[in-house]
N, C-alpha and C positions, 0 to 999 in steps of 0.2 A: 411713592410719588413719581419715580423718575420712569419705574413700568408703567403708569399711567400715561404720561407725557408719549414714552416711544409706541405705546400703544395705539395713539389715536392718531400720529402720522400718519401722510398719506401721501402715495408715490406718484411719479408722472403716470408711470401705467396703473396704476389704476384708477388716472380719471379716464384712461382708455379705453378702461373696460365695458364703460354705458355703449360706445361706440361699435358697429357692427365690424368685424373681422376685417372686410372686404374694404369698407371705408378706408381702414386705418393705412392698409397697406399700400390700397390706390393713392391717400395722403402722403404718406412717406414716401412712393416714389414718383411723385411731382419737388418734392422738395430734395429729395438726393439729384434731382435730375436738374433741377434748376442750380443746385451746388456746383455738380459738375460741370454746368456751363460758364458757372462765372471762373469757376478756377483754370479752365479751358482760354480763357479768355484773358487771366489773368497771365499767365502760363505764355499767352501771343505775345501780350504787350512787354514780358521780360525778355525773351527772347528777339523782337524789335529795338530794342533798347543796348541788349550785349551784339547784336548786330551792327548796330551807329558805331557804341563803343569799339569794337575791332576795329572798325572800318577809320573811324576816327585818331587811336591810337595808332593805327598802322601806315597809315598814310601818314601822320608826323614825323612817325619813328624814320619813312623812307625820305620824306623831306628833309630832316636833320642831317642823314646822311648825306645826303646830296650834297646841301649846303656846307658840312664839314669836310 
């Protein structure tokens, strides 16, 4: 029963295999390529963010002192 069952699974690639070669790969990198744009981009807006942060903790930090 349970050889039956794993038997008749079916994986992602091989619903890729109807699909031509050339297809697949042109597919896959449209989408690696669009990954790496968001993460790119993801990537800006962190590094804009620990940029305020420095800039923001730093300038208190030298205010404080002033002031103390």
């Amino acid at each position: 029963m349970l050889l039956a069952v794993l038997n008749q699974t079916t994986t992602m690639l091989d619903s890729l295999a109807d699909y031509p070669r050339w297809f697949v790969v042109a597919c896959s990198t449209i989408v690696l390529a669009v990954v790496l744009w968001i993460g790119m981009k993801l990537l800006k807006i962190a590094l804009w963010f620990l940029i305020g942060t420095v800039l923001v903790v730093g300038l208190g930090a030298a205010a404080w002192l002033l002031i103390k």
